[in-house]
C-alpha positions in Angstrom: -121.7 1.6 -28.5 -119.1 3.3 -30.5 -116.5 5.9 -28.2 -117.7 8.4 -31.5 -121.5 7.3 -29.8 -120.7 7.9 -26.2 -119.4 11.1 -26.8 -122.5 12.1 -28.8 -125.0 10.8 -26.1 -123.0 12.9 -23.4 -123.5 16.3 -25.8 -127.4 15.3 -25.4 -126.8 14.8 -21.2 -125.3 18.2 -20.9 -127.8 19.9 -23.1 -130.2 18.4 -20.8 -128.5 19.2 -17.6 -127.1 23.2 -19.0 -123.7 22.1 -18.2 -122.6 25.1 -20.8 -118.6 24.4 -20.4 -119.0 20.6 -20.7 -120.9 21.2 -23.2 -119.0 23.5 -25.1 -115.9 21.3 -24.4 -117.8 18.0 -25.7 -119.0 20.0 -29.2 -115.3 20.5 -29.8 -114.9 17.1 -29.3 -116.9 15.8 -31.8 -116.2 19.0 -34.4 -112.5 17.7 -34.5 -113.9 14.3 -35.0 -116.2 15.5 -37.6 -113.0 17.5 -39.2 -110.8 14.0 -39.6 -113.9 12.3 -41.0 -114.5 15.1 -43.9 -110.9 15.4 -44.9 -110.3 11.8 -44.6 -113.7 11.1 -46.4 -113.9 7.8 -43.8 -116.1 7.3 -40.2 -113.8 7.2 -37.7 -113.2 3.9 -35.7 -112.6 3.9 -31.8 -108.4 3.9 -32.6 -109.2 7.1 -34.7 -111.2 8.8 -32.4 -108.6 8.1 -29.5 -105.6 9.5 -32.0 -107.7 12.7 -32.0 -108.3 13.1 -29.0 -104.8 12.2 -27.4 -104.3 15.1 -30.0 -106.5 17.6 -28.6 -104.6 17.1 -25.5 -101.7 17.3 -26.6 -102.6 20.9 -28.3 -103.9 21.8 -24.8 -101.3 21.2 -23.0 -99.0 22.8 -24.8 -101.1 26.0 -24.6 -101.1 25.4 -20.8 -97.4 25.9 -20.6 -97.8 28.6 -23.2 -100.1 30.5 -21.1 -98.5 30.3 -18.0 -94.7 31.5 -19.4 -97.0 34.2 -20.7 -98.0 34.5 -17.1 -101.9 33.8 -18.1 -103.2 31.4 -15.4 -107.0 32.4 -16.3 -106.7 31.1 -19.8 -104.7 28.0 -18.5 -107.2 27.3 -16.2 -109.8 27.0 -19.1 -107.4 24.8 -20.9 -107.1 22.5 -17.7 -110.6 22.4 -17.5 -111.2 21.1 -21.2 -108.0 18.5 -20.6 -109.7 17.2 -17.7 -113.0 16.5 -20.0 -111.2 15.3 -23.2 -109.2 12.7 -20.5 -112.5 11.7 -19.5 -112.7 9.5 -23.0 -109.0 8.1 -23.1 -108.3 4.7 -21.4 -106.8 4.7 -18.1 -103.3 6.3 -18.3 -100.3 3.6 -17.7 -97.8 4.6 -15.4 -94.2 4.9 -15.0 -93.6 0.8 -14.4 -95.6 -0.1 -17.0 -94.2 2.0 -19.5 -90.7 1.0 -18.5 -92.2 -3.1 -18.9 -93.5 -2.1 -22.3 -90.6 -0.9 -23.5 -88.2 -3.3 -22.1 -90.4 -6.2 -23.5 -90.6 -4.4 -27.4 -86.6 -3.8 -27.2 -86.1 -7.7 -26.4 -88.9 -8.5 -28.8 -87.7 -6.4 -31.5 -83.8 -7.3 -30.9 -83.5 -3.4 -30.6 -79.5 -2.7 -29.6 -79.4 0.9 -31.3 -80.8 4.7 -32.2 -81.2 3.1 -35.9 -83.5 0.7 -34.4 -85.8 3.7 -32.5 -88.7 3.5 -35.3 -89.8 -0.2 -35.5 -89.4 0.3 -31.1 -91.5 3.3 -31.5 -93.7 2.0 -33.9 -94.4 -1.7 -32.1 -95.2 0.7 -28.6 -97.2 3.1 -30.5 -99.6 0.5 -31.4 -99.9 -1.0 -27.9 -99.6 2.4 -26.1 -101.8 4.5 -28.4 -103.8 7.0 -25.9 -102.3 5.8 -22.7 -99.4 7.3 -22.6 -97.0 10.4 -24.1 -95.3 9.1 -26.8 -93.5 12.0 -26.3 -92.0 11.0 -23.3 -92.1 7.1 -24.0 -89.8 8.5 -27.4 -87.2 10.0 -25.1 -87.0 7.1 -22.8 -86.4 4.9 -25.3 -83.4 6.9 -27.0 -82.3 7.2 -23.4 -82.3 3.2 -23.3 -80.7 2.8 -26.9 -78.1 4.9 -26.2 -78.4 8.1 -27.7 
């Protein structure tokens, strides 16, 4: 079964169950699914479905911080809740060791030595890493390692 599937079949559970907020949570879910697939004009494979969502978190957790400087911790509450239900269809976050082995292994791999070669570093990682980690913060670890 598709991730696409899953996520379609767990809108159906909650119905069932009146779980309103996962509900509502899981309908955005598959409307920003829905969205890529109409402009793209394509179904979405699993890698597709996983680049939106590490995207709706990404847009979430930026209007955490948003809402808390604006000293909002109701509405960042409601964000936290729907992070913690998006995160429940990524894979398994990697940690800081692994992230560190990953890159170290691309930069040898790749015969990486400066910032000029950040994009094919980024690029190998992004493919291996795609929805298990920040490639936010993998990005500024690797400048940090090639010297910038």
């Amino acid at each position: 079964m598709s991730l696409k599937d899953t996520i379609t079949e767990d809108m159906k559970s909650a119905m069932k169950a009146g779980a309103k907020d996962r509900l509502k949570v899981v309908r955005l879910i598959l409307a920003a699914i829905k969205q890529v697939e109409v402009d793209t004009r394509a179904e979405l494979d699993d890698a597709a479905v996983l680049g939106v969502l590490d995207r709706m978190v990404k847009q979430r957790r930026d209007s955490v911080e948003q809402f808390t400087k604006g000293d909002r911790k109701d509405l960042a509450d409601i964000e936290q809740a729907e992070i913690a239900v998006i995160e429940e269809y990524l894979p398994e976050q990697m940690d800081d060791t692994e992230i560190d082995a990953l890159i170290n292994e691309v930069i040898s791999a790749t015969g990486a030595e400066t910032i000029r070669d950040m994009g094919k570093v980024m690029g190998a990682i992004k493919g291996r890493a795609a929805g298990r980690a920040d490639m936010g913060a993998v990005g500024a670890r690797v400048k940090s390692r090639l010297g910038a």
